[in-house]
TORNU-842807 format. One record per residue (C-alpha): residue number from 1; residue in one letter; x, y, z. Coordinates in pm, whole numbers. Last residue first. Example, Ala and Ser with C-alpha at 12.3 -4.5 7.8 and 13.67 -1.06 7.14 Angstrom:
BEGIN
NODE   pos   code        x        y        z
NODE     2      s     1367     -106      714
NODE     1      a     1230     -450      780
***
This chain:
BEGIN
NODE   pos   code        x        y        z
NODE   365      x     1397    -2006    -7037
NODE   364      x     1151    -2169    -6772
NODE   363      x     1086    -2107    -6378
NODE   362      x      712    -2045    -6315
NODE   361      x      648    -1808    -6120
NODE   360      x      437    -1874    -5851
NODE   359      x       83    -1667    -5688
NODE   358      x      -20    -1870    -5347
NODE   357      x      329    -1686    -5245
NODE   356      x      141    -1346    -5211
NODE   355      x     -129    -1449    -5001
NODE   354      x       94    -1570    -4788
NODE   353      x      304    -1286    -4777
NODE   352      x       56    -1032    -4751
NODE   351      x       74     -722    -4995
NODE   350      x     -284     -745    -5155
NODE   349      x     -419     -846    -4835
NODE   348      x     -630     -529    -4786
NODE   347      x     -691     -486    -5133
NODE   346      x     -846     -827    -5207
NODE   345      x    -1208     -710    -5227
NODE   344      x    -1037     -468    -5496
NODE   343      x     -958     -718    -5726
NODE   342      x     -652     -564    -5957
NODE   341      x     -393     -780    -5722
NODE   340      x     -513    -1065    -5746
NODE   339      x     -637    -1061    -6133
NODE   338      x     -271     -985    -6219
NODE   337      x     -149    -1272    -6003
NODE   336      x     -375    -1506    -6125
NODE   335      x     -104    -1567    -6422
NODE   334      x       31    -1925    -6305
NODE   333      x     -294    -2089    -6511
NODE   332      x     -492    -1834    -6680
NODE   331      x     -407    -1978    -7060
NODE   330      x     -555    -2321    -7040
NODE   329      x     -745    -2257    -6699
NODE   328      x    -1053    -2509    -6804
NODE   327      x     -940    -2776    -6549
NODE   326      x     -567    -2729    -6538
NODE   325      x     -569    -2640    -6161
NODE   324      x     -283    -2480    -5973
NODE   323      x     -303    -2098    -5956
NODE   322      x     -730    -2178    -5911
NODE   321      x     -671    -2436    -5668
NODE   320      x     -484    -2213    -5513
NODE   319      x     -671    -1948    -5464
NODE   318      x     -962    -2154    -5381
NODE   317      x     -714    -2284    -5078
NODE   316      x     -630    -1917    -4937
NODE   315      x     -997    -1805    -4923
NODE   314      x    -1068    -2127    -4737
NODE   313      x     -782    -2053    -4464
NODE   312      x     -829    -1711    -4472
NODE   311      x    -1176    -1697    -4378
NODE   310      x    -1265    -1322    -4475
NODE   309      x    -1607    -1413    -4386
NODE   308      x    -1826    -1189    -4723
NODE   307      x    -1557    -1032    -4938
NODE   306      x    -1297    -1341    -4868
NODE   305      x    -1550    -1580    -4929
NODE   304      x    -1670    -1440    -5271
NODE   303      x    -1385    -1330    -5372
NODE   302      x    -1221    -1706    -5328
NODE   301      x    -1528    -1811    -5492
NODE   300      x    -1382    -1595    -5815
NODE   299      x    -1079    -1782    -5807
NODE   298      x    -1238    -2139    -5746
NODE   297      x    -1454    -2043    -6081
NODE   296      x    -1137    -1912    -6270
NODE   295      x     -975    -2261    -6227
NODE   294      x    -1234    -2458    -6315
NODE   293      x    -1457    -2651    -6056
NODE   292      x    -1687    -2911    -6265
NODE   291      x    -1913    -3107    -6061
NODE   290      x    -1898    -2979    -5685
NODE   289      x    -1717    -2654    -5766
NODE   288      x    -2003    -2530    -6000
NODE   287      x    -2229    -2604    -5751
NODE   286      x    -2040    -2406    -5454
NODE   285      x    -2039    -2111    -5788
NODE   284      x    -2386    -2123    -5781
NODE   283      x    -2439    -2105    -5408
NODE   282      x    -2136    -1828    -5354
NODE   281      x    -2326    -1605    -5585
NODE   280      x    -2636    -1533    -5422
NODE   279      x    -2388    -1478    -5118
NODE   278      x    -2184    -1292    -5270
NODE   277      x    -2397    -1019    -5432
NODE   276      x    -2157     -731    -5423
NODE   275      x    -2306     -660    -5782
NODE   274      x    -1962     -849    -5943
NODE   273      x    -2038    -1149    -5788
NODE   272      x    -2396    -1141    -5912
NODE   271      x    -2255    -1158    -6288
NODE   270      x    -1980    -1372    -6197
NODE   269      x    -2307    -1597    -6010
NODE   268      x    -2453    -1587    -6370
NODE   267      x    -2182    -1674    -6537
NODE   266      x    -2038    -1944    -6284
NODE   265      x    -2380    -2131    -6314
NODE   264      x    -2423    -2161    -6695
NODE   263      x    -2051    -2316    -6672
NODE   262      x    -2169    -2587    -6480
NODE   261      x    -2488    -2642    -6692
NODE   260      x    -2246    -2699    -6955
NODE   259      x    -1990    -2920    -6749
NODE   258      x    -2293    -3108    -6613
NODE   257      x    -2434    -3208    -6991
NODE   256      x    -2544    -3575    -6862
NODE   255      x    -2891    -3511    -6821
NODE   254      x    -3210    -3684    -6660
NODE   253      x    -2953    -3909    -6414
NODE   252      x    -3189    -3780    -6070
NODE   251      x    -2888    -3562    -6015
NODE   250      x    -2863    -3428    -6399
NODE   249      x    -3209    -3323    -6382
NODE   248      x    -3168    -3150    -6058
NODE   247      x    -2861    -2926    -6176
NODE   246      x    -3110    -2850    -6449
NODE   245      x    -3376    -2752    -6257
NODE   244      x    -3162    -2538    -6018
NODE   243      x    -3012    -2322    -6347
NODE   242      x    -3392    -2284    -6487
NODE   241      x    -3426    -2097    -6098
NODE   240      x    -3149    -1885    -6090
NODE   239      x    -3257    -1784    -6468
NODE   238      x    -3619    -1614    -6337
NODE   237      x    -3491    -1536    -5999
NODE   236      x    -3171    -1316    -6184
NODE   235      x    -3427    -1193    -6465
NODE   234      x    -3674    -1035    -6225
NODE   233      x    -3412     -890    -5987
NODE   232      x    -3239     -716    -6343
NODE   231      x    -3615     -597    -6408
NODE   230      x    -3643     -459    -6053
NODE   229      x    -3293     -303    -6043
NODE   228      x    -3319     -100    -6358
NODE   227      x    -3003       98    -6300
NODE   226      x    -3011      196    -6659
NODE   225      x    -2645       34    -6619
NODE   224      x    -2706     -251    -6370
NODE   223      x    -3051     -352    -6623
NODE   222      x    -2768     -290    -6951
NODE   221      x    -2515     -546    -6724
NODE   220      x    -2850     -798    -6692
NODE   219      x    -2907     -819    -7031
NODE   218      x    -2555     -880    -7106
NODE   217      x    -2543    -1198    -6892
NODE   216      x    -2894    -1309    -6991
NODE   215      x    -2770    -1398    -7360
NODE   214      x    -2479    -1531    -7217
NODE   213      x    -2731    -1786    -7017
NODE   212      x    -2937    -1818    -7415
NODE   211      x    -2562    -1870    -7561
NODE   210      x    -2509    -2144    -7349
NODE   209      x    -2892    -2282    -7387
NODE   208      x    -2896    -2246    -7744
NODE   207      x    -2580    -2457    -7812
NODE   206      x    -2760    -2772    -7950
NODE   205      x    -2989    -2510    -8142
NODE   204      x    -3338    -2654    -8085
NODE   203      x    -3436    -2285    -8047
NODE   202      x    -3338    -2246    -8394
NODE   201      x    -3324    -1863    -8523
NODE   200      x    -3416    -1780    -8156
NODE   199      x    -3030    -1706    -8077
NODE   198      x    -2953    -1511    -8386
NODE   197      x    -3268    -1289    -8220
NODE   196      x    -3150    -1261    -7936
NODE   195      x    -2802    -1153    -8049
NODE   194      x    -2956     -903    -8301
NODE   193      x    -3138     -788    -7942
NODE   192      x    -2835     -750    -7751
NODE   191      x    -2702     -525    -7965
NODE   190      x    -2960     -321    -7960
NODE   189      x    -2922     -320    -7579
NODE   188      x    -2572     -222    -7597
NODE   187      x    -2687       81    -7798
NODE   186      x    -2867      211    -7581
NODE   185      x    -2626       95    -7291
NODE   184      x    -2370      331    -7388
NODE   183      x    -2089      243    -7145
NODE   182      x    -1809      193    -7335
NODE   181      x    -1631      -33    -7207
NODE   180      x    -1864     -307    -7056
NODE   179      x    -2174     -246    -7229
NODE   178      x    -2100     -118    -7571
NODE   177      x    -1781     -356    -7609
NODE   176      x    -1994     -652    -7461
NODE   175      x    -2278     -601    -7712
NODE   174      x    -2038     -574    -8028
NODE   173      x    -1848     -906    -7839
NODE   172      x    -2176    -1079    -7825
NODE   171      x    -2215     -999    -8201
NODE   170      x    -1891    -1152    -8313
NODE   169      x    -2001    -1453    -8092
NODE   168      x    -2334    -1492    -8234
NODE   167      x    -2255    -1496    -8569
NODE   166      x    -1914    -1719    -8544
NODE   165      x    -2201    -2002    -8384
NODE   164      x    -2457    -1882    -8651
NODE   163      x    -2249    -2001    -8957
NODE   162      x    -2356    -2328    -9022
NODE   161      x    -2730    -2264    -8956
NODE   160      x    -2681    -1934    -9219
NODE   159      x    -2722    -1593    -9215
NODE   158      x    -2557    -1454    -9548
NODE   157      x    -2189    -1282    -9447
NODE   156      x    -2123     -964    -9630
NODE   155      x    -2338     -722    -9418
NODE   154      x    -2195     -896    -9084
NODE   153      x    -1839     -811    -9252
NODE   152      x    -1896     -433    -9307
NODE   151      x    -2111     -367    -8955
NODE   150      x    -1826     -534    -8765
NODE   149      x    -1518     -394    -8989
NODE   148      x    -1681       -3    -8899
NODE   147      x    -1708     -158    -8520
NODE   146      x    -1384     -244    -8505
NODE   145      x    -1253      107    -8669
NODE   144      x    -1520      297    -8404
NODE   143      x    -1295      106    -8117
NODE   142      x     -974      238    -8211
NODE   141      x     -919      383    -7904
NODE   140      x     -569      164    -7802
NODE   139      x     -832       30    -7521
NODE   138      x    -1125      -20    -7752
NODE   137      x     -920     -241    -7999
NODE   136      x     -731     -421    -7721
NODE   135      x    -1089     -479    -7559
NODE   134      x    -1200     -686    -7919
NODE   133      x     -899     -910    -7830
NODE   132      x    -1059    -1070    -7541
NODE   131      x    -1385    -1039    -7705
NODE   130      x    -1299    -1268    -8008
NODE   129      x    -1511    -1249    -8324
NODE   128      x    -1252    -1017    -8545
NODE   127      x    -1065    -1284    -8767
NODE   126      x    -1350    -1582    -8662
NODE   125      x    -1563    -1318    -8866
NODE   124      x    -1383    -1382    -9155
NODE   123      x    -1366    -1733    -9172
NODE   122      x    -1700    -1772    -9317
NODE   121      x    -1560    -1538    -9626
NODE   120      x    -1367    -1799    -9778
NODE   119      x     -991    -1829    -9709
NODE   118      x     -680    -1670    -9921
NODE   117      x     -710    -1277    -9998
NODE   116      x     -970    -1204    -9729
NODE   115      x     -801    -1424    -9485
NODE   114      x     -449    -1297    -9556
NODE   113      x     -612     -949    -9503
NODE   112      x     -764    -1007    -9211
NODE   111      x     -467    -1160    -9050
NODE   110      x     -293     -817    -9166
NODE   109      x     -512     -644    -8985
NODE   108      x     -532     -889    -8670
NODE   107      x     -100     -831    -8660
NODE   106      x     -121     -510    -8656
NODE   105      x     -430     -439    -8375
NODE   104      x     -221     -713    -8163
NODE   103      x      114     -533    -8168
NODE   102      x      -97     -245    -8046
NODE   101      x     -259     -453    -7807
NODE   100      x       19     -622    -7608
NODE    99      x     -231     -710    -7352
NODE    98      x      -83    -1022    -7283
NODE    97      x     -394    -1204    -7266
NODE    96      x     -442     -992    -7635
NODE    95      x      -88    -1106    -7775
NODE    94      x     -219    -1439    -7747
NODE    93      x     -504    -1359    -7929
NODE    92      x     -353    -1224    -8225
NODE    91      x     -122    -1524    -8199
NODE    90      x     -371    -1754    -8183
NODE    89      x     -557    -1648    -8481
NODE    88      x     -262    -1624    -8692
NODE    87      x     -186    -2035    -8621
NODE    86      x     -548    -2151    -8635
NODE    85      x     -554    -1958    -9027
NODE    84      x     -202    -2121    -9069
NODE    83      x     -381    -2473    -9003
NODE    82      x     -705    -2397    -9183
NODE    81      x     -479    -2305    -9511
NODE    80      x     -336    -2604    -9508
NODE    79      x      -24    -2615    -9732
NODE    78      x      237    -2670    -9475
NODE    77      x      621    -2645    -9547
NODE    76      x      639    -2433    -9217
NODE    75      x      896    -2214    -9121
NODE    74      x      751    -1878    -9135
NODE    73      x      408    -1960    -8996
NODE    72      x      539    -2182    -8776
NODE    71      x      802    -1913    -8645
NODE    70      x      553    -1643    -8601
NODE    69      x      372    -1927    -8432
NODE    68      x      592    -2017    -8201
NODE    67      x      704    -1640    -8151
NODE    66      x      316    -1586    -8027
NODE    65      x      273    -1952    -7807
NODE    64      x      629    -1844    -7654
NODE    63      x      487    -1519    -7521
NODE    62      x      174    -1713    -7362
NODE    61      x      401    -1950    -7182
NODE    60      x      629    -1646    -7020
NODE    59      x      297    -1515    -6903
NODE    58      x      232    -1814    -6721
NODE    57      x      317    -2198    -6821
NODE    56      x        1    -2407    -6799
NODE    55      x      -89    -2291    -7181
NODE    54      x      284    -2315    -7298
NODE    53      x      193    -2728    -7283
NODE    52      x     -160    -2695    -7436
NODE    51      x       62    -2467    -7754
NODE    50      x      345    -2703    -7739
NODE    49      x       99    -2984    -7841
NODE    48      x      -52    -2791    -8112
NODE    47      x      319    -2672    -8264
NODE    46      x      425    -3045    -8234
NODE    45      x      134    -3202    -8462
NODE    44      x      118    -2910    -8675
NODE    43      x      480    -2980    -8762
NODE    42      x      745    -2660    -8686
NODE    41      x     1017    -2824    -8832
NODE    40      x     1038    -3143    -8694
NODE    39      x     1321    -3128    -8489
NODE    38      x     1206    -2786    -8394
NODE    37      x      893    -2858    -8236
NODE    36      x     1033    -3188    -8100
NODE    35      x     1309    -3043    -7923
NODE    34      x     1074    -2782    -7737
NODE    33      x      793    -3044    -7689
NODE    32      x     1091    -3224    -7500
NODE    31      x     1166    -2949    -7237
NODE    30      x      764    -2861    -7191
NODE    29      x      702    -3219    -7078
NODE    28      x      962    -3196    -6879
NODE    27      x      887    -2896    -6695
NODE    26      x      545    -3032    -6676
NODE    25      x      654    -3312    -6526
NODE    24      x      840    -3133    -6299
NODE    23      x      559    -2924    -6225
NODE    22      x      389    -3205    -6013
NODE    21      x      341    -2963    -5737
NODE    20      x       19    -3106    -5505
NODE    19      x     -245    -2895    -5480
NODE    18      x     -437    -3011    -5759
NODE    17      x     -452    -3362    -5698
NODE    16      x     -631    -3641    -5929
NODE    15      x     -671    -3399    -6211
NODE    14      x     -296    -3293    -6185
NODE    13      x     -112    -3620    -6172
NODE    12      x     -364    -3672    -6462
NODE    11      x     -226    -3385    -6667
NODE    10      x      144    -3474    -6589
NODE     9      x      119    -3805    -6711
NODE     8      x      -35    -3683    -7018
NODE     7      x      209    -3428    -7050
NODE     6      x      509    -3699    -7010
NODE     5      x      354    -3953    -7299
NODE     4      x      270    -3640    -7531
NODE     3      x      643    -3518    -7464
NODE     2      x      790    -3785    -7541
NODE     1      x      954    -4063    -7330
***
């Protein structure tokens, strides 16, 4: 078999039970993707597929995704410049999950470069947009350099339908850098308002209501941080509320966009999650579960319950489900660990046993 055939297999083994170990296929799967990377000299075809397979894989995973594509990039008789552009841009970013950041910081200035010398100036903010990578720049304290590159490329790039979804994300992260890490919610919030106003360019935007919940997000992290209760109350009812229509629509048939209402859900119950609010929280993320249930979203439950009824036995099964699931965990999966043991609602466990073993290592080269 090859590895697409085995991976498949693997990936509905998966769907239909999470709990269940079916890493042998993945093993296998992983095993042949190797051979066929290299037996075809680093083809787009294999290099993609190894990249989902080193997804499910851990840490170990993530560092073969960044010398795979060293190695495509050297090795490859490719011409397509969109291919080695998706090749640079995931090893920058895979170097950011690993939180390799001044390796990262190098190798996203020199990706810049290539792109300025080879690829029109619409790819450039796809260079810089992530916010993942974005925190390697802020925790190496280079942050005023990403923010001098921000201001020069959003000058350079003429607002445009076809270029609002890069738009919006490179000026998310801005928001999310002065929010999160640095703290200056002044100047978060005017962040927030170029993204408000990107987002009510086109209000018929097919992605307005994502970015609209993300929108709301970083709103109500500058309320938190001005310690503006009342407004951030306001807000939380206001978007709690759109969040219940929609999961109504789509249960009278009205809507058939569940894994976007879905993920609406978990980011506003993170948000609550990370006031204390658990319970508030625990309802959106119970409806995330029902229809969608990615792997981060059982994790962050698992706070939820643990925080609030420290039932082990639930608490223990969202954890795994989360280790376990591939359902939007390309990435996280078999790399909870860190999360684990950083949560401080898990600090009095953080050394139990059982707890411990929900976390496994995956055993490749």
């Amino acid at each position: 078999m090859k590895a697409f055939e085995v991976f498949e297999e693997y990936k509905k083994y998966n769907l239909e039970d999470p709990t269940k170990d079916n890493d042998q296929l993945l093993l296998e799967s992983f095993d042949l993707v190797q051979q066929e990377v290299v037996q075809s000299n680093y083809s787009i075809e294999s290099v993609r597929l190894a990249h989902k397979i080193y997804g499910y894989l851990g840490d170990r995973g993530l560092q073969l995704r960044v010398d795979m594509m060293r190695n495509f990039l050297e090795k490859s008789d490719t011409e397509s410049l969109t291919d080695r552009f998706w090749a640079n841009w995931e090893m920058v970013d895979n170097l950011a999950l690993l939180k390799k950041y001044k390796e990262m910081i190098d190798e996203q200035r020199a990706f810049l470069e290539w792109s300025r010398e080879n690829i029109g100036p619409k790819y450039w903010i796809k260079v810089m947009y992530d916010s993942t990578q974005a925190v390697g720049w802020f925790q190496e304290g280079k942050t005023e350099e990403w923010f001098d590159i921000y201001q020069e490329l959003l000058t350079k790039i003429s607002p445009s339908e076809t270029n609002r979804h890069s738009r919006i994300l490179f000026v998310e992260t801005a928001s999310g850098l002065c929010a999160y890490e640095r703290k200056d919610y002044e100047q978060a919030f005017k962040e927030i308002q170029k993204y408000h106003d990107i987002l009510h360019e086109d209000e018929m935007w097919s992605d307005y209501d994502k970015f609209y919940i993300r929108y709301v997000t970083y709103m109500l992290e500058t309320y938190v941080g001005k310690k503006e209760m009342d407004k951030y109350d306001e807000l939380v009812n206001e978007v709690v509320l759109k969040i219940e229509i929609k999961f109504d629509q789509n249960e009278k048939g009205l809507s058939d966009n569940i894994d976007e209402v879905c993920d609406m859900a978990h980011d506003i119950a993170t948000c609550l999650m990370w006031e204390k609010r658990y319970e508030q929280a625990k309802k959106l993320f119970e409806k995330a579960i029902e229809y969608q249930g990615t792997g981060v979203t059982h994790f962050f439950y698992a706070i939820c319950i643990w925080a609030k009824h420290k039932d082990r036995d639930e608490t223990l099964h969202h954890l795994r489900m989360a280790e376990n699931k591939i359902t939007g965990n390309g990435g996280l999966r078999s790399r909870y660990i860190h999360m684990f043991l950083e949560q401080p609602e898990f600090n009095d466990v953080r050394e139990d046993v059982e707890f411990l073993s929900v976390f496994k290592h995956v055993p490749i080269g």
